[in-house]
OpenMM code with the backbone's topology and positions (N, CA, C; nanometers):
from openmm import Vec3, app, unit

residues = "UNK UNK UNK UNK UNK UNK UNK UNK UNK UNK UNK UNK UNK UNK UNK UNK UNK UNK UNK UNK UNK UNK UNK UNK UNK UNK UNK UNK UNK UNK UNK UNK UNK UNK UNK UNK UNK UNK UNK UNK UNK UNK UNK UNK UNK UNK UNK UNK UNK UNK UNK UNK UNK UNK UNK UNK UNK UNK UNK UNK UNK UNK UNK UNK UNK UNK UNK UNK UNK UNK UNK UNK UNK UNK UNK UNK UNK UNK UNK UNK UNK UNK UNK UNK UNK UNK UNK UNK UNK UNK UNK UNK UNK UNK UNK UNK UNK UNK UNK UNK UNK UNK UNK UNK UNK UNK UNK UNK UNK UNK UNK UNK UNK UNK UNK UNK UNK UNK UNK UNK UNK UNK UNK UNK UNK UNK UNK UNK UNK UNK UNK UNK UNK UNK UNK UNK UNK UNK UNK UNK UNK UNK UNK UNK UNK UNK UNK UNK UNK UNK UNK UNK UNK UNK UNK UNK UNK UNK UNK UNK".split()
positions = [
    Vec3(2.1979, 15.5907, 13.3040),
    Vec3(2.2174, 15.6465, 13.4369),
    Vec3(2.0876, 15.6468, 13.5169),
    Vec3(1.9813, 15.6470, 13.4653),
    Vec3(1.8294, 15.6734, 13.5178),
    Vec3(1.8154, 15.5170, 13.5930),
    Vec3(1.8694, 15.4172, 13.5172),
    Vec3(1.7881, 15.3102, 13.5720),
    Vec3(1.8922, 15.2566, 13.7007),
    Vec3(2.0159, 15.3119, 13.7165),
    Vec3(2.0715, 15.2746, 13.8484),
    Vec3(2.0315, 15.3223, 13.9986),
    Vec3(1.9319, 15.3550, 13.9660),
    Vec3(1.8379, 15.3820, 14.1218),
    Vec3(1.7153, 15.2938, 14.1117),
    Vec3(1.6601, 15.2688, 13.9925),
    Vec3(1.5775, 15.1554, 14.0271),
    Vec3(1.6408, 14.9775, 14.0161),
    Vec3(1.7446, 14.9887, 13.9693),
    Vec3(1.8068, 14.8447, 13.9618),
    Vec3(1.9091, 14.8557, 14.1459),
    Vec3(1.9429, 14.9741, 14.1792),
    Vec3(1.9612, 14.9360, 14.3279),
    Vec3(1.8452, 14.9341, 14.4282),
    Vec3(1.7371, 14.9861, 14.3469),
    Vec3(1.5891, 14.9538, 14.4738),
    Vec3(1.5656, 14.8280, 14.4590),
    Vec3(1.5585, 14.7973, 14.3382),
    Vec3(1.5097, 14.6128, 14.3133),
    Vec3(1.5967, 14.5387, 14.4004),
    Vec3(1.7452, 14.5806, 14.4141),
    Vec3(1.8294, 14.4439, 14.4694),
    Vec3(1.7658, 14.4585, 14.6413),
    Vec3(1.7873, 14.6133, 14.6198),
    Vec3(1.7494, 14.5912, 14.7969),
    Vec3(1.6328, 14.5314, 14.8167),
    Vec3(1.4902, 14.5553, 14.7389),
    Vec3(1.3842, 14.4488, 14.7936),
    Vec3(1.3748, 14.3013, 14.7604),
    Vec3(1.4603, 14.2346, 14.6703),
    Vec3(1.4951, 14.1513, 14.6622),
    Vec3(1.5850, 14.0543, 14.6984),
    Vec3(1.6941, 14.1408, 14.7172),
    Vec3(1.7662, 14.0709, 14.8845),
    Vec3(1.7236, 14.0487, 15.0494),
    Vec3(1.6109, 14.1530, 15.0407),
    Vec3(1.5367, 14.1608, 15.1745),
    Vec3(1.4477, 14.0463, 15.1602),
    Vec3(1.3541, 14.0470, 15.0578),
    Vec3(1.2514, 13.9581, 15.0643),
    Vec3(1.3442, 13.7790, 15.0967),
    Vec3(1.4104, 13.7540, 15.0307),
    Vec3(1.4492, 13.6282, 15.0410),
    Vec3(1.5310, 13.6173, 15.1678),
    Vec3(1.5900, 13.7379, 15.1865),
    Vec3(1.6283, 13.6908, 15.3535),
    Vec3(1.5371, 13.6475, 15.4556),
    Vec3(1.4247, 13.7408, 15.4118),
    Vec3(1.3239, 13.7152, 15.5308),
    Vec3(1.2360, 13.6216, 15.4651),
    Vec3(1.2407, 13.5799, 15.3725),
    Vec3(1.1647, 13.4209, 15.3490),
    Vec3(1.2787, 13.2712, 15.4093),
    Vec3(1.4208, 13.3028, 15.3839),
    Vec3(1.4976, 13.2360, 15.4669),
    Vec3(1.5081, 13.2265, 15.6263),
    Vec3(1.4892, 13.3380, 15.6538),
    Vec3(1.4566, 13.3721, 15.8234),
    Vec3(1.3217, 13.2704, 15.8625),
    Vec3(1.2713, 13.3204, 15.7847),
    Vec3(1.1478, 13.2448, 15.8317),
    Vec3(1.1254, 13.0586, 15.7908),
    Vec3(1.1911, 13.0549, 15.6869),
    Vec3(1.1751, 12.9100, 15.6466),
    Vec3(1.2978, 12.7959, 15.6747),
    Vec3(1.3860, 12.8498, 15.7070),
    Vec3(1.4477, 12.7250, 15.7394),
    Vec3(1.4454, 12.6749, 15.8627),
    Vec3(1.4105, 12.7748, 15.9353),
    Vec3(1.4150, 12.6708, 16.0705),
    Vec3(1.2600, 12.5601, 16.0469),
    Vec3(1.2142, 12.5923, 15.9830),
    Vec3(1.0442, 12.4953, 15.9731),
    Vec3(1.1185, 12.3661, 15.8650),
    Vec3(1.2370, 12.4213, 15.7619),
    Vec3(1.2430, 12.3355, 15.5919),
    Vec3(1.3703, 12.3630, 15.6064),
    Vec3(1.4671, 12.3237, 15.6673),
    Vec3(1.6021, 12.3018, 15.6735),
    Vec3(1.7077, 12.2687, 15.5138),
    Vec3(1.5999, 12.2256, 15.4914),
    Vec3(1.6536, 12.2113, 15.3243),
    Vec3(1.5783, 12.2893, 15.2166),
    Vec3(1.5631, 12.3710, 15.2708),
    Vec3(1.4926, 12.5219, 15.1784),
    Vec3(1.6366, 12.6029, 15.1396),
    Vec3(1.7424, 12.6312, 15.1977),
    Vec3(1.8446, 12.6626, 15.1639),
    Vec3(1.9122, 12.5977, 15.0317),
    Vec3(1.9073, 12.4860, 15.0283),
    Vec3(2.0148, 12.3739, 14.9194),
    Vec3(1.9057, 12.3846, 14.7983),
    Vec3(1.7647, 12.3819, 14.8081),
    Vec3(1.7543, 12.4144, 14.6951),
    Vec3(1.6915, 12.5065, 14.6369),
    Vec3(1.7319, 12.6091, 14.7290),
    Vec3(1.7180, 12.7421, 14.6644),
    Vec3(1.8570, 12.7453, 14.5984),
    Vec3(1.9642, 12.6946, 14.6416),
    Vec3(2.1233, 12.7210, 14.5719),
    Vec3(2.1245, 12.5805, 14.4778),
    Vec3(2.0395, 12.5518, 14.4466),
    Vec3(2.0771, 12.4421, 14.3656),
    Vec3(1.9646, 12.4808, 14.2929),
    Vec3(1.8740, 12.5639, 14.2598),
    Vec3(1.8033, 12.5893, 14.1599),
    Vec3(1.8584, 12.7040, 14.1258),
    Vec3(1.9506, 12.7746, 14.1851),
    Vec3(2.0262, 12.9417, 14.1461),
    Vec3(2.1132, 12.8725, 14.0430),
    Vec3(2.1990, 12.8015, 14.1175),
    Vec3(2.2806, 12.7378, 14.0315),
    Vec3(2.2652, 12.6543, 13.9272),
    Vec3(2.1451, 12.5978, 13.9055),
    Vec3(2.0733, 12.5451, 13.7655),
    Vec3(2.0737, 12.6825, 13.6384),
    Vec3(2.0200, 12.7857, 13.6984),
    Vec3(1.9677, 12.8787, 13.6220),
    Vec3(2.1071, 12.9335, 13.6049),
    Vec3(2.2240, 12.9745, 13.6789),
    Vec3(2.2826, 12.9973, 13.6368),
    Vec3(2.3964, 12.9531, 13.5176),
    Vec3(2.3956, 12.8086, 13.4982),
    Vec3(2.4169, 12.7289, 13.4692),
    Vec3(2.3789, 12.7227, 13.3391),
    Vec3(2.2163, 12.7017, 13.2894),
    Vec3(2.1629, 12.7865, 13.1645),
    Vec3(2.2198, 12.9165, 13.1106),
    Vec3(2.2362, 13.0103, 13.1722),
    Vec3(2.2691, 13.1346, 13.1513),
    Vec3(2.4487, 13.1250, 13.0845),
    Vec3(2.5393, 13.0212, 13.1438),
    Vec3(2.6224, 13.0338, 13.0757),
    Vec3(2.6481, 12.9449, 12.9768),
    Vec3(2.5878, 12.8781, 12.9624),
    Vec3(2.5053, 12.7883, 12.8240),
    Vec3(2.4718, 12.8559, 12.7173),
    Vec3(2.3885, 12.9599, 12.7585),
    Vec3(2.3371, 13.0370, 12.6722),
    Vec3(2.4277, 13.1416, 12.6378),
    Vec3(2.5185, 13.2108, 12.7088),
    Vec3(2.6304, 13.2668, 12.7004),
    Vec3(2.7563, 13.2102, 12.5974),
    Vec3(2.7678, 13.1276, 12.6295),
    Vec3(2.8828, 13.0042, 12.5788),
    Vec3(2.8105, 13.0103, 12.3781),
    Vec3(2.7178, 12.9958, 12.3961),
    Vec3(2.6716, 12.9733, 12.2424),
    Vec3(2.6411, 13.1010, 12.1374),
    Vec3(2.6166, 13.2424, 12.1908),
    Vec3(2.5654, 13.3683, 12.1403),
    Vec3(2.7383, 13.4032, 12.0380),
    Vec3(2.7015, 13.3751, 11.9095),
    Vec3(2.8204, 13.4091, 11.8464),
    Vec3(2.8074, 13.5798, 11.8253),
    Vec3(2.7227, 13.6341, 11.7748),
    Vec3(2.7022, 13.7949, 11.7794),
    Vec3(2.6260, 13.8410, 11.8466),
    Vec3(2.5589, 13.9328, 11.9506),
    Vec3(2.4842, 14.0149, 11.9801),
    Vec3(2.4749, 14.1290, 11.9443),
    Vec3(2.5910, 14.2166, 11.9003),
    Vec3(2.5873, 14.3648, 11.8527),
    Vec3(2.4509, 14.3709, 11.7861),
    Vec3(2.4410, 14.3479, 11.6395),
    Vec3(2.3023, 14.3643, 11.6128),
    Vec3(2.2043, 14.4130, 11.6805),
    Vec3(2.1601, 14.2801, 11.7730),
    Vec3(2.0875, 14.3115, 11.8360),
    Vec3(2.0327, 14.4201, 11.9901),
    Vec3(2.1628, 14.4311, 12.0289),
    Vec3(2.1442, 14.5583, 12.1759),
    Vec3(2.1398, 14.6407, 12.0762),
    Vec3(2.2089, 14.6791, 11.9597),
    Vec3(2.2097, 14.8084, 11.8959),
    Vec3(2.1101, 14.8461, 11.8315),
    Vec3(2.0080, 14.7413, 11.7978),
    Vec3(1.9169, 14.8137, 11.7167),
    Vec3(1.7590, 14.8006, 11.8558),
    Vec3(1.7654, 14.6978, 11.9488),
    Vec3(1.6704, 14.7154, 12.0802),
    Vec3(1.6162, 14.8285, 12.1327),
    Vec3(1.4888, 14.8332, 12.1477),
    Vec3(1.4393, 14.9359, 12.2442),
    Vec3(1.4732, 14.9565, 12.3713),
    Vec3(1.4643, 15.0832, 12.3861),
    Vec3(1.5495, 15.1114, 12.5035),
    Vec3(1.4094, 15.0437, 12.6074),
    Vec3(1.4520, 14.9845, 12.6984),
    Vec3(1.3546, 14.8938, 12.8448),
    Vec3(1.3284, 14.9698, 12.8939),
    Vec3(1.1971, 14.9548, 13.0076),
    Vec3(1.1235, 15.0229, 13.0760),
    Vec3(1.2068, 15.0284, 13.2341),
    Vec3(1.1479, 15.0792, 13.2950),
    Vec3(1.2172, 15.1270, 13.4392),
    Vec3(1.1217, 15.0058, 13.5347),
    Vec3(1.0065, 14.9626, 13.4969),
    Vec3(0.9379, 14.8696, 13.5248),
    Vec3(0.9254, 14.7008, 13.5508),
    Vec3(1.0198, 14.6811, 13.3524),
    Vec3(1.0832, 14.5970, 13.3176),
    Vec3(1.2249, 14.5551, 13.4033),
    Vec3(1.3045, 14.6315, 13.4244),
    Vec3(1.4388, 14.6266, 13.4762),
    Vec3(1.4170, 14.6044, 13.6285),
    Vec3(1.3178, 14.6841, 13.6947),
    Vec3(1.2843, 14.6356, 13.8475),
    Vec3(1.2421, 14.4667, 13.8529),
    Vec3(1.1605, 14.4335, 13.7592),
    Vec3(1.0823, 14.3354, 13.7831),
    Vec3(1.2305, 14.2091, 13.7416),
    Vec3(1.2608, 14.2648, 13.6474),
    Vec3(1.3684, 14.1219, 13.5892),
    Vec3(1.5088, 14.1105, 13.7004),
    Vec3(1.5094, 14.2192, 13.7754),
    Vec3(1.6227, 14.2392, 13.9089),
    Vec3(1.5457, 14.1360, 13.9762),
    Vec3(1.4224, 14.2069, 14.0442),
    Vec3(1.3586, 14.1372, 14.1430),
    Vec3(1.3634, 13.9840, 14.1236),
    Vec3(1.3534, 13.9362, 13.9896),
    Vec3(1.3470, 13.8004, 14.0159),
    Vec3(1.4430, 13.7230, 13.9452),
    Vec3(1.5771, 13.7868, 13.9629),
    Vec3(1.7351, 13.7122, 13.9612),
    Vec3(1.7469, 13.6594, 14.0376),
    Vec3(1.7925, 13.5480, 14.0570),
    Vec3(1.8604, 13.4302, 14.1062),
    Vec3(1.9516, 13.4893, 14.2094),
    Vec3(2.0127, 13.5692, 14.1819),
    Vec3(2.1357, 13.6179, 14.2454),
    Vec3(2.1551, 13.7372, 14.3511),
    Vec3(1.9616, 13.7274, 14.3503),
    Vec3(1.9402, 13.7792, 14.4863),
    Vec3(1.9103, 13.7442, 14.5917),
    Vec3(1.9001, 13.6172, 14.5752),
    Vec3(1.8569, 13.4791, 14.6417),
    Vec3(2.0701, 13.4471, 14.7125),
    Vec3(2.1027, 13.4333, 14.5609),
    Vec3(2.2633, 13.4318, 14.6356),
    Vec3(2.3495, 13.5111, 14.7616),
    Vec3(2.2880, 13.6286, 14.7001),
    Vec3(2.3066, 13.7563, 14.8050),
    Vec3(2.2809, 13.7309, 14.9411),
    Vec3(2.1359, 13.6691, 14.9270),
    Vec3(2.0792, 13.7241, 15.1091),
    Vec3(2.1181, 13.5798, 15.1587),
    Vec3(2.1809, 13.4386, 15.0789),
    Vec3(2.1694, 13.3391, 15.1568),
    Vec3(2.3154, 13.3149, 15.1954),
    Vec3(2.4271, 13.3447, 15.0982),
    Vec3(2.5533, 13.3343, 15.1096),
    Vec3(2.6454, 13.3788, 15.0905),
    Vec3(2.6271, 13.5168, 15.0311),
    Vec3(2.7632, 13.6143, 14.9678),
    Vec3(2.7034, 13.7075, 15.0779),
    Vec3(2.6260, 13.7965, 15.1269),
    Vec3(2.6601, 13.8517, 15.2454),
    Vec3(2.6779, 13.7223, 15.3788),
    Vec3(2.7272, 13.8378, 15.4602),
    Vec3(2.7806, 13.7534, 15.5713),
    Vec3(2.6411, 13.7460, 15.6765),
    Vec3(2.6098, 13.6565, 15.7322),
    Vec3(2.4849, 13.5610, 15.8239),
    Vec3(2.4758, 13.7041, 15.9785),
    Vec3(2.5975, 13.7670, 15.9715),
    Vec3(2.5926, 13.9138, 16.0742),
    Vec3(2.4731, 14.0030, 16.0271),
    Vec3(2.4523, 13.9977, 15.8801),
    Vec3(2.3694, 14.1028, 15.8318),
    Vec3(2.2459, 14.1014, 15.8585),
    Vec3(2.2162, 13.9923, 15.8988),
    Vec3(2.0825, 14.0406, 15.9136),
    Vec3(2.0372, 14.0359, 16.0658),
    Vec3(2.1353, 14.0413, 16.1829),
    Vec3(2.1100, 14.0301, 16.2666),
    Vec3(2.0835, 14.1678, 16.3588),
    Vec3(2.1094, 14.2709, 16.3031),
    Vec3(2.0701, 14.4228, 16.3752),
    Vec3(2.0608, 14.4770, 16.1943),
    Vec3(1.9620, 14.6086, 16.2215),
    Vec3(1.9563, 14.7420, 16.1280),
    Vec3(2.0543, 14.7990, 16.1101),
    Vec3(2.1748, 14.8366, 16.1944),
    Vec3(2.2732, 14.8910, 16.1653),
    Vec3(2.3762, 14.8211, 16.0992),
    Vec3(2.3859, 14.6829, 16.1084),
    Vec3(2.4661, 14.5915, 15.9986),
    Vec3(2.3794, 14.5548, 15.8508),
    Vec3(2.2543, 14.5707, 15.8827),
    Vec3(2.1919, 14.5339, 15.7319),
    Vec3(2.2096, 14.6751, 15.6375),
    Vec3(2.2080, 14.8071, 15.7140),
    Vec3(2.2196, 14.9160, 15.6440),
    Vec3(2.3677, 14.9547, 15.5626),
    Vec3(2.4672, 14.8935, 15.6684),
    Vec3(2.5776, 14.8975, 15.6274),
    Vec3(2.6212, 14.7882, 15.5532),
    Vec3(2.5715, 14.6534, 15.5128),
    Vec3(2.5930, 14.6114, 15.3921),
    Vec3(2.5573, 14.6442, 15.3291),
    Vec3(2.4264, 14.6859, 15.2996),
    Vec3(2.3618, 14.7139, 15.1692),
    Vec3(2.4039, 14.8186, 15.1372),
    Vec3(2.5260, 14.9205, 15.2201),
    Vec3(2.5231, 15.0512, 15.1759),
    Vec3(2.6728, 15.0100, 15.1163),
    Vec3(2.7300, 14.9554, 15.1489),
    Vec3(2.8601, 14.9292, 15.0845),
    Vec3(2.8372, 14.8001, 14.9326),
    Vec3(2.7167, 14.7328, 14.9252),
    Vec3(2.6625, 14.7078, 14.7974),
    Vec3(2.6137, 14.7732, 14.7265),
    Vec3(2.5796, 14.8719, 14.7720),
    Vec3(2.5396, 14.9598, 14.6625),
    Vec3(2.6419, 15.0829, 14.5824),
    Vec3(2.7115, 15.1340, 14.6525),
    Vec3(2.8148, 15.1696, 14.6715),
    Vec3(2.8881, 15.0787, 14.5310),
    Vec3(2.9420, 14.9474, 14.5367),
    Vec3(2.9960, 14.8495, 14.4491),
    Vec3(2.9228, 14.8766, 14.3535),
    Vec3(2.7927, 14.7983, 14.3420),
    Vec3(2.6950, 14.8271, 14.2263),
    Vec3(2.7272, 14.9473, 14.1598),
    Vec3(2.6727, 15.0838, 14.2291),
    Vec3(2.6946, 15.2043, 14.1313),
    Vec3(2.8326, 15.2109, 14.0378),
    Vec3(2.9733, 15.1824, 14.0927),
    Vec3(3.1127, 15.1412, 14.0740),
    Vec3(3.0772, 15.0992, 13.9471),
    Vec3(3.0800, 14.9351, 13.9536),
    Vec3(3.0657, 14.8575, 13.8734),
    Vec3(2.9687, 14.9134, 13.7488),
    Vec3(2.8288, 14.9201, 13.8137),
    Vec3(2.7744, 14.9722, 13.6810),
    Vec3(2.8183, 15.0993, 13.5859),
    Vec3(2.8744, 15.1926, 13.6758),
    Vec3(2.9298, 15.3002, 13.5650),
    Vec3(3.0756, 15.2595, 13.4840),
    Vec3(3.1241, 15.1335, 13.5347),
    Vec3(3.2702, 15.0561, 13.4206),
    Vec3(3.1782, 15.0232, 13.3260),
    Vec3(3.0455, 14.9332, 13.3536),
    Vec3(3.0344, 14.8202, 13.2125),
    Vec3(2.9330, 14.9616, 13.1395),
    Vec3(2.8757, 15.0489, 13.1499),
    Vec3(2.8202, 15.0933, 13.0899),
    Vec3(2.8838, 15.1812, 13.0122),
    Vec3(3.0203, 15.2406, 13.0511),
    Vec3(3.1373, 15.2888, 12.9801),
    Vec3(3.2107, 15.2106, 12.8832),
    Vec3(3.2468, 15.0637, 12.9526),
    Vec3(3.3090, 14.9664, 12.8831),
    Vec3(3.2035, 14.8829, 12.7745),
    Vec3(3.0848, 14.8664, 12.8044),
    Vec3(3.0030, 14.7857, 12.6941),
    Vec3(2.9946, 14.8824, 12.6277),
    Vec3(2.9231, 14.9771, 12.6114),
    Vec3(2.9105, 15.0931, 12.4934),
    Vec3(3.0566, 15.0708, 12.3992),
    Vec3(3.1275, 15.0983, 12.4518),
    Vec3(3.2873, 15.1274, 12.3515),
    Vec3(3.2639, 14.9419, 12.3055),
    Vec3(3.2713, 14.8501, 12.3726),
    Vec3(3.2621, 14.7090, 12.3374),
    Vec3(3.1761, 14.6746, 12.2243),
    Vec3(3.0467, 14.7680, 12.2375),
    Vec3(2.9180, 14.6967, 12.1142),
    Vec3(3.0014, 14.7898, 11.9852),
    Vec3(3.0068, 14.9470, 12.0030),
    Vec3(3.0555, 15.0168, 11.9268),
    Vec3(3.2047, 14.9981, 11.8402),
    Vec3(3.2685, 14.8874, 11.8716),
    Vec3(3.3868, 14.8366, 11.8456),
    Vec3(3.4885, 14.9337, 11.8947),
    Vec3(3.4718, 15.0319, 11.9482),
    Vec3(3.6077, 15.0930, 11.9956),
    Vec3(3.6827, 15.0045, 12.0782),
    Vec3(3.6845, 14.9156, 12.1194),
    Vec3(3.8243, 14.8420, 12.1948),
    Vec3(3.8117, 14.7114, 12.0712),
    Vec3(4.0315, 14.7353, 12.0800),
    Vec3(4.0617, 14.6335, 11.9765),
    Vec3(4.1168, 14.5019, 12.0566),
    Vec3(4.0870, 14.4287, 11.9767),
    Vec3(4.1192, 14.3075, 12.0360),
    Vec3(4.0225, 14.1951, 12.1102),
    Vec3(3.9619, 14.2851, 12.1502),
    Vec3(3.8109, 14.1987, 12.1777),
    Vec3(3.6989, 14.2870, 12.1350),
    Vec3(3.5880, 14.1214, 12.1105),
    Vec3(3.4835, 14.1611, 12.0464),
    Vec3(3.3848, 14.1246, 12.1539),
    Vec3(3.2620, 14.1432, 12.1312),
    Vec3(3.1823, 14.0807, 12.1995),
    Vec3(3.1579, 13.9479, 12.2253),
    Vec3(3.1953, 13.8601, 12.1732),
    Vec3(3.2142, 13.7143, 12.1535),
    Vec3(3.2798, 13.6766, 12.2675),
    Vec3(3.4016, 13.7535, 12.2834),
    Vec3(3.4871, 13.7296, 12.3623),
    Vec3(3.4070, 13.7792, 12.5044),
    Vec3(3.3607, 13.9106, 12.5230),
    Vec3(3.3191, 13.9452, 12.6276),
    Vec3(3.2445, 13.7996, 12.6689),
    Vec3(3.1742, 13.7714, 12.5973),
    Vec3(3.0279, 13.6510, 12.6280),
    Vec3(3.0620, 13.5515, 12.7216),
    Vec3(3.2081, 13.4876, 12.6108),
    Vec3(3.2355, 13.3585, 12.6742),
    Vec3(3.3076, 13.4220, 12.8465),
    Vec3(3.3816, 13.5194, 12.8158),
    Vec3(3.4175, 13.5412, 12.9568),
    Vec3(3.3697, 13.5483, 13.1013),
    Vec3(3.2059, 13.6164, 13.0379),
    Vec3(3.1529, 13.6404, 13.0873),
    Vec3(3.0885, 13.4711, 13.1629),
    Vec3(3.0761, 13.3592, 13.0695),
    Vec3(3.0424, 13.2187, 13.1027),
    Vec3(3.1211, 13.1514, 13.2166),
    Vec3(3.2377, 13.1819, 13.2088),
    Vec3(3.3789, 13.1446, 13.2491),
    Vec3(3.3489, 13.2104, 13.3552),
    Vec3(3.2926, 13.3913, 13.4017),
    Vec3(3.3164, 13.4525, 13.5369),
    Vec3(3.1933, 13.3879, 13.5998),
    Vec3(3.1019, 13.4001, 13.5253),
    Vec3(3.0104, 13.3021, 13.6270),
    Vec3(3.0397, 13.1737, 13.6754),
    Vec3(3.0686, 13.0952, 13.5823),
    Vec3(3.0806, 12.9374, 13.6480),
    Vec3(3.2122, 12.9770, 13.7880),
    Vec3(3.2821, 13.0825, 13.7782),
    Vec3(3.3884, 13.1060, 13.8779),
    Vec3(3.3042, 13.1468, 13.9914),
    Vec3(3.1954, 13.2080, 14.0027),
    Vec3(3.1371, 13.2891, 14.1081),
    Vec3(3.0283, 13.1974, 14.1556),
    Vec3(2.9880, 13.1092, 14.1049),
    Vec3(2.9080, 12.9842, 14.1339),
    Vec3(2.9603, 12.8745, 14.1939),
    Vec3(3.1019, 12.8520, 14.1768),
    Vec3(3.1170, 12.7110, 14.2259),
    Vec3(3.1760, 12.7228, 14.3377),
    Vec3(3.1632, 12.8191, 14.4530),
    Vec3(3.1961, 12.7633, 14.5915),
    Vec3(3.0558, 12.6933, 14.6408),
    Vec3(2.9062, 12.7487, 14.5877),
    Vec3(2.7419, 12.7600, 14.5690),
    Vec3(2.8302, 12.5714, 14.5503),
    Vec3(2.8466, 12.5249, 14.4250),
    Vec3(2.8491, 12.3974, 14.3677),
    Vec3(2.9386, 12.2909, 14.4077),
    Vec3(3.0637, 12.3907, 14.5160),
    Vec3(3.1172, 12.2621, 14.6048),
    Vec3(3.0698, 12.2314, 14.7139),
    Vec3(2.9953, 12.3326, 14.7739),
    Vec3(2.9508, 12.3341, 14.9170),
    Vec3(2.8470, 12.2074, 14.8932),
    Vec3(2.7671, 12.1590, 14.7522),
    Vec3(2.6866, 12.0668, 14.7826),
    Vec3(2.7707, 11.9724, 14.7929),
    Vec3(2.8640, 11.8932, 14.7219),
    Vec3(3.0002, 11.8007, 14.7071),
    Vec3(3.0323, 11.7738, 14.8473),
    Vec3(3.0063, 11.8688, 14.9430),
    Vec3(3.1261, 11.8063, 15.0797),
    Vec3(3.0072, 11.7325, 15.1182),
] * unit.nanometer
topology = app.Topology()
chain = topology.addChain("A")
for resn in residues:
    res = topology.addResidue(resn, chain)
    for name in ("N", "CA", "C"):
        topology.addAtom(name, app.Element.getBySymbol(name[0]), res)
C-alpha cells in the first residue's frame, strides 16, 4: 500500500517528461514519435518473450526482498509505457490546457489505485496458491497474450 503513491508520482513525472520532450521534439524530428513506439514496442516485445518462457516464479517473489521506494520510482520512471501514455493512449486534448492534463491524470490515477489494489489482492492469493485452477504459469502467459493485445494498435499503426 506504501508504494502506490510513489509508483503514481513516478507515472505522473514520467508521463510529463516525455510529453514535453514530444512537445518539443517533433516538430524539429518528425520521426521522433515512430521510434519512440517502435523501440516501446521492441521492449515490450522482450518482456513478453520473457514472460512466455518463466515456467515458475513463486519461489522467487516469495522468498525476494521487499524493494525500495527509490527502486520502484526509478524502474516506473523509466517504463516504456510511459512513453505510451503521453504519446498515444491519452488523448493529444491533454496536453493542451492544465485543466485537461489534471483531469486525465486524475482519472489515471484514480484507475491505477483500482487496478493496483485487484492485483495486489489477486497476486498474493495467486503466488500463495489460494485460487484453483490457475497457477502462476498461467497468469504469465496471459499476461504475454494481454500485452501483445495492448501493443498492437502501437504495431499496426506502423503497417498502414
Amino acid at each position: 500500500m506504501k508504494f502506490i503513491p510513489i509508483e503514481v508520482l513516478s507515472y505522473f513525472y514520467g508521463i510529463s517528461f516525455w510529453a514535453l520532450i514530444l512537445h518539443l521534439g517533433l516538430p524539429v524530428w518528425p520521426l521522433f514519435l515512430h521510434i519512440l513506439h517502435l523501440a516501446s514496442v521492441l521492449y515490450v516485445i522482450w518482456w513478453v518473450r520473457h514472460l512466455w518462457r518463466i515456467s515458475s516464479m513463486e519461489p522467487f517473489y516469495l522468498k525476494r526482498a521487499k524493494p525500495k521506494s527509490t527502486h520502484i520510482f526509478l524502474t516506473i520512471l523509466k517504463n516504456p509505457k510511459t512513453i505510451l501514455f503521453s504519446s498515444g493512449i491519452f488523448p493529444f486534448e491533454t496536453w493542451n490546457s492544465f485543466e485537461n492534463y489534471i483531469g486525465v491524470l486524475t482519472i489515471f490515477c484514480i484507475c491505477f489505485v483500482v487496478c493496483s489494489l485487484f492485483w495486489m489482492c489477486f497476486g498474493r492469493n495467486l503466488l500463495l496458491g489460494k485460487i484453483r485452477g490457475v497457477s502462476a504459469n498461467h497468469y504469465y502467459k496471459g499476461s504475454a497474450l494481454l500485452l501483445i493485445l495492448g501493443i498492437s494498435p502501437i504495431f499496426l499503426s506502423f503497417l498502414k
